[in-house]
N, C-alpha and C positions, 0 to 999 in steps of 0.2 A: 504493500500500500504506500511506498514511498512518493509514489508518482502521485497522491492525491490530495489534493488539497483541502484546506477546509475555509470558509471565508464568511464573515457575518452579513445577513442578509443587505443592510448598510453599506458594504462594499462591496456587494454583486449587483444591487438593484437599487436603480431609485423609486420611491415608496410615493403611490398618489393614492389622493381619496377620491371618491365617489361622487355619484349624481344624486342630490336631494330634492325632490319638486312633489308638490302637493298632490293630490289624488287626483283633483282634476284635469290634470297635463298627461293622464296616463290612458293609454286603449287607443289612440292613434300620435301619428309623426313617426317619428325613427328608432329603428332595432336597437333595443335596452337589455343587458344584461341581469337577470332580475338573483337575489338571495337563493333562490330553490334552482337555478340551474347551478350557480356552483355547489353549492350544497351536495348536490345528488351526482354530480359529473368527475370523471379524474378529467378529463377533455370537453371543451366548449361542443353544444351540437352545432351540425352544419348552417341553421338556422337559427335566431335567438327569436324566443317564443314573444315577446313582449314589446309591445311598443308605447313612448312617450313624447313628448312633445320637448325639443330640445333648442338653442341657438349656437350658432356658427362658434361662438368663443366656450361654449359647453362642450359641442361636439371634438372641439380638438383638445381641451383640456381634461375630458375623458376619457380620451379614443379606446379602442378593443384592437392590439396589435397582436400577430404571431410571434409569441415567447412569452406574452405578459403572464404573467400568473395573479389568479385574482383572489384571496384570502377572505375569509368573512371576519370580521372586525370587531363583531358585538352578539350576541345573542341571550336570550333567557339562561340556554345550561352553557356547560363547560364544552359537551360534547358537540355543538353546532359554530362553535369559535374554531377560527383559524380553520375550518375546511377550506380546501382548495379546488382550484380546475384551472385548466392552462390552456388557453387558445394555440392553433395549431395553424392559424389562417388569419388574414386582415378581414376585419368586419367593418364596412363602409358606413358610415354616419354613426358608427353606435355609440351608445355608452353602457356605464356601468352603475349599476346601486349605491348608495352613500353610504351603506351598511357594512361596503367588504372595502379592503384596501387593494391595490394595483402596483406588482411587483413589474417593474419594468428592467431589462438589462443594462447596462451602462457599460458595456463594453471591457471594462476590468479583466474578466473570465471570460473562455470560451465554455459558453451551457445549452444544452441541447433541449430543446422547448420537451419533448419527450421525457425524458430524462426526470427532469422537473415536475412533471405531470404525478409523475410516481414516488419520487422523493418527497415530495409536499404531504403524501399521504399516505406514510408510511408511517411506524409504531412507533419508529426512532424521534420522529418528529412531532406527530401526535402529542407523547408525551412531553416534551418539552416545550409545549404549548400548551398543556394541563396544568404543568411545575408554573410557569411562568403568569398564568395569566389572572386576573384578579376577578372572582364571583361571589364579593359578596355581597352587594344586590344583583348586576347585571355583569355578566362574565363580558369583561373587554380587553381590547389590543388594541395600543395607540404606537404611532412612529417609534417611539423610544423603546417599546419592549420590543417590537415588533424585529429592531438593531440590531438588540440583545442574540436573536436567534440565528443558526447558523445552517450554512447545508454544506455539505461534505461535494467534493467533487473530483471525482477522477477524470484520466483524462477524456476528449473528448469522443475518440474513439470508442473507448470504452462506455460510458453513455451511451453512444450509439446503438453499442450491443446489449446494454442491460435493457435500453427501452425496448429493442428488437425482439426481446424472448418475451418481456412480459405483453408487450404491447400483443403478440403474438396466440397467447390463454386468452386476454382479452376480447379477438378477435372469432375465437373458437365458442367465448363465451356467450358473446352478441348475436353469431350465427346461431346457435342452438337455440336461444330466448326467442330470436326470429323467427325460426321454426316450429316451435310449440304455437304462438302466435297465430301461426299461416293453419296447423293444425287444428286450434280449438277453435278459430276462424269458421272451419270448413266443418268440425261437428255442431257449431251456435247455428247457423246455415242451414245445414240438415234437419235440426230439431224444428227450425223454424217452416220450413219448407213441412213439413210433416202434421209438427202440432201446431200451428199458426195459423199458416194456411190452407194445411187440410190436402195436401197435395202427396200424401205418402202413397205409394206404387196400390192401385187396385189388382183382382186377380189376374188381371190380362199385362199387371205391370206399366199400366200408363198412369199419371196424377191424378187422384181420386177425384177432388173436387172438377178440375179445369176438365173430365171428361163423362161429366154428368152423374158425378157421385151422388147420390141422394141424401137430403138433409134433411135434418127438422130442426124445429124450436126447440130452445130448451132455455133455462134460467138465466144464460150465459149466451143468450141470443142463439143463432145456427149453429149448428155441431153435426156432426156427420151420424147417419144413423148406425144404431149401436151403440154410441159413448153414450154419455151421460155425465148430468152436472153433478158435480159432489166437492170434497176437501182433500187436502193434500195427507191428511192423516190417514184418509181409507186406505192410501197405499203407498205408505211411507211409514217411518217408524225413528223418532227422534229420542234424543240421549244428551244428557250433560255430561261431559267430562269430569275428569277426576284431579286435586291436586298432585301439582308435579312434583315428580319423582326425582329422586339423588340424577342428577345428571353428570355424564362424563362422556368427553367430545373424542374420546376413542373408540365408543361404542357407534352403531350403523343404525338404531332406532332412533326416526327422527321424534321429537317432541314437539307439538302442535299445541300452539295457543292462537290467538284471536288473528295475531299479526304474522301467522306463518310458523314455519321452522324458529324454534326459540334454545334449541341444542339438542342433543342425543343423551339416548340412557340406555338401560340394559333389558328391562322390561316393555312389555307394550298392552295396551286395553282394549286395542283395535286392530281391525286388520282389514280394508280394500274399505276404504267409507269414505261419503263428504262429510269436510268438516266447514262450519259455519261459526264465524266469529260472532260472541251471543254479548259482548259489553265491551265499551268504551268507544273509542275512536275506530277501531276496527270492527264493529259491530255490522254483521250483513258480510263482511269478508267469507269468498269462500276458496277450498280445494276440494282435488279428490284423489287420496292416495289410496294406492293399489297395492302396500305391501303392510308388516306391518308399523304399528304407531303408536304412542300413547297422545292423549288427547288431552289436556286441562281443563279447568273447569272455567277457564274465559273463553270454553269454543264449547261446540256440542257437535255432538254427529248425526248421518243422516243417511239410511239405507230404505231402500225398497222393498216389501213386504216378500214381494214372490219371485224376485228374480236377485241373481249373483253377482250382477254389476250392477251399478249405480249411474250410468251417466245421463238417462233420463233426466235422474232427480236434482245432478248437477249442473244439467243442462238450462232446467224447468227454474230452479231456484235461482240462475246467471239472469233469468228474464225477468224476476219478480220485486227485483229496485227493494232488496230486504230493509237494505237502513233508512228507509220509508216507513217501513210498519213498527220498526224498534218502539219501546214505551221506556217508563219509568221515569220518574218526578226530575231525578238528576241529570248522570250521562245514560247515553241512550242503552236500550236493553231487549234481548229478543230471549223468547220461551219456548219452551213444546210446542206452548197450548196455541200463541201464535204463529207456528210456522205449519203446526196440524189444521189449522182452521183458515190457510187459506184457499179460495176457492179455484177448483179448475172443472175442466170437459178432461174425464178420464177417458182414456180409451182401449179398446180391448186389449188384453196380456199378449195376447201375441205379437200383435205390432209392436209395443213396448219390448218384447224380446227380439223381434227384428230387427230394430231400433241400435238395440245393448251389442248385438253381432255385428251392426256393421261400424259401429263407433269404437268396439272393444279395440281393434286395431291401431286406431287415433291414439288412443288415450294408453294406451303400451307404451307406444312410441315416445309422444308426452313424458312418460314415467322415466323412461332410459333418458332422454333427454337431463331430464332434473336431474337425476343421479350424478351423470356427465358434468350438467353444469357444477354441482356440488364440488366434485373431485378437482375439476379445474380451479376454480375458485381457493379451495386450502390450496392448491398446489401453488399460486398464485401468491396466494398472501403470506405462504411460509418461504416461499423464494424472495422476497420483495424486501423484507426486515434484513436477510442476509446479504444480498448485492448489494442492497444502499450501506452498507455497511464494511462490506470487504470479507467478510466471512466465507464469502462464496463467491467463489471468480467464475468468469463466463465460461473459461478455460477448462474449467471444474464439472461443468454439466455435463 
C-alpha cells in the first residue's frame, strides 16, 4: 500500500452547498437533484426525477458535474447523514438540494468518479461519519467537519480496477432486479387479463369474454357465469407472524418483517407463503417466498385454501391498494378480519389452478433470481470494506 495515498477531503475537493427555494419554485423549470436520489443511489440516475425553478447565477453556482460527489449534510438520524452518490455525467441546467453538500475535485489528486462512488459508501467511511458527526437534536455536517474527513487513494489505475469489479456485481445486480420486474410485469398482466377482464382461455382456448362468454349480474356488477361474489377469506387463509427469533447472518432462513428480508436465522414458521406487511410504514407491503421462512409478527401470511401455490392471492392482493384499507387510531394497521373480508368474483378452482401452473414458472425464476441477487450483494459488500482498504488487492481475486 505504499503507493496510496491518503488526503482530507479539504485537499481533494472543494466543498459547495446546495439549492434552497420554497415549495412553490418546485414541479416545473430545470433538473434538480432532490435528498432521496442520493440517499438511495451509489450513482446519479440517467435522468434527475425533479424539477424546480432556478436562475442563470443558481444554475452555475450549483451545477451537477461528472466526478462531483454529493453528500447529505443534515438529517433527522445519524444513518441518512453523509450518504452519498456520485455523478458519472454533466447534467445541463441542474442543481442540487441545500440539504446535501457538493464535493467537487480540485485537481490536487488524480480520482476516479467511480472509485469515489464506492469509497463514499463504504463501512470504512460510514463510520467515520457516525464518530464525527453531531445528533443531538438534528444529526449534521458543516464544511469544517466535513475537512476533518479523509478518503484513502491508490493509484489511479488501480481505482480503475476496484470500481471495475465492483461496478461489475453491481451491474449483474440491476440486470436480475430488471428481470424479476419484466417477470412479475408479465404474471400482474396475466392475472389481469384473466381476472379483470375476464378474458382467461374458454374451452376452445380463445378469450372468454371478447368471444361471447356468457355473463350475468352479480353484486360486483358482471362476472362471468359460474363465479360468484363473495370474500377473500372463503379462499384464503390468513396468519400473524410470530416474534423474531435469535438471528444469525450465516444461517440461509430469511427472516420477514413488514419491510422485507430483516436477516436470517436457523429456524423457520413458514414455508412457500405471501407475506403482507400488517403495521407501520410498510403496512400493505407485500412478497411471496417459495422456500422456507420465518415470518414476525409486523407481517402476516397468506395462502390459498385448496391449492399449493399462492400466486393468485399474491397477485389479487398486488391489485387491492392494501395501505388503503389499513385502520387503527395511530400508525396504520391491517388484520385477518380485514384482508378476509375483502370482497371479490371468485372463480372456479380450476382456473385458479390453471392460473398457479402457468405463473409457477415466473415466480421460480423470480425466487432464483432473489437468491442470486442476495449472494451478489454480500459478495459485494464484503469485497468493498476490503479494496477501499488495501486488505485485498485486485491482484488477489
Amino acid at each position: 500500500m505504499s503507493e496510496w495515498q491518503e488526503a482530507y477531503l479539504n485537499e481533494a475537493f472543494d466543498i459547495g452547498s446546495g439549492l434552497s427555494k420554497p415549495a412553490e419554485d418546485f414541479g416545473s423549470g430545470f433538473p434538480f437533484l432532490s435528498f432521496k436520489e442520493i440517499f438511495n443511489n451509489f450513482f446519479l440516475p440517467d435522468a434527475l426525477s425533479e424539477l424546480v425553478e432556478s436562475n442563470e447565477e443558481e444554475r452555475d453556482k450549483c451545477s451537477v458535474k461528472k466526478g462531483d460527489v454529493f453528500l447529505t449534510r443534515t438529517s433527522e438520524t445519524v444513518k441518512e447523514l453523509g450518504m452519498s452518490c456520485v455523478a458519472l455525467k454533466d447534467y445541463e441546467d441542474a442543481t442540487f438540494n441545500g440539504f446535501t453538500k457538493r464535493l467537487r475535485t480540485n485537481g490536487n489528486f488524480e480520482i476516479v468518479p467511480e472509485y469515489t462512488g464506492y469509497y463514499f459508501r463504504s463501512s470504512k467511511f460510514r463510520n467515520e461519519v457516525t464518530a464525527l458527526s453531531s445528533a443531538s437534536t438534528r444529526a449534521s455536517l458543516n464544511n469544517e467537519m466535513l475537512g476533518r474527513l479523509k478518503i484513502i487513494l491508490p493509484s489511479k489505475i488501480e481505482q480503475e480496477e476496484i470500481a471495475a469489479v465492483l461496478i461489475c456485481l453491481d451491474r449483474k445486480i440491476s440486470n436480475l432486479r430488471q428481470q424479476n420486474e419484466t417477470l412479475e410485469a408479465i404474471a400482474q398482466t396475466l392475472f389481469k387479463h384473466w381476472f379483470v377482464d375476464f378474458e382467461f382461455p374458454n374451452e376452445d382456448g380463445k378469450p372468454y369474454k371478447s368471444s361471447g362468454g356468457e355473463m350475468e349480474r352479480s353484486e360486483l356488477g358482471e362476472i362471468p357465469v359460474g363465479w360468484r361474489s363473495g370474500v377473500l377469506g372463503e379462499i384464503a387463509l390468513f396468519n400473524n407472524g410470530k416474534s423474531s427469533p435469535e438471528r444469525n447472518e450465516n444461517s440461509k432462513i430469511p427472516v420477514y418483517g413488514s419491510n422485507g428480508v430483516i436477516g436470517n436465522t436457523t429456524i423457520a414458521n413458514n414455508q412457500k407463503t405471501v407475506i403482507i406487511g400488517r403495521v407501520g410504514s410498510y403496512c400493505g407491503s407485500l412478497y411471496y417466498y417459495l422456500h422456507q421462512c420465518w415470518v414476525t409478527d409486523n407481517a402476516m401470511t397468506g395462502r390459498l385454501k385448496k391449492h399449493k401455490s399462492h400466486a393468485y392471492l399474491y397477485l389479487f392482493l398486488a391489485t387491492s391498494r392494501l395501505n388503503k384499507l389499513s385502520g387503527g387510531s395511530g400508525q396504520p394497521l391491517l388484520n385477518q378480519s380485514i384482508l378476509s373480508s375483502i370482497e371479490l368474483a371468485i372463480p372456479d378452482d380450476y382456473l385458479i389452478q390453471d392460473f398457479e401452473e402457468i405463473t409457477n414458472p415466473l415466480f421460480r425464476k423470480i425466487f432464483f433470481n432473489q437468491n442470486s441477487i442476495r449472494t451478489l450483494t454480500k459478495t459485494r459488500d464484503r469485497l468493498l470494506p476490503k479494496l477501499m482498504s488495501g486488505q485485498l488487492r485486485i491482484t488477489e481475486l
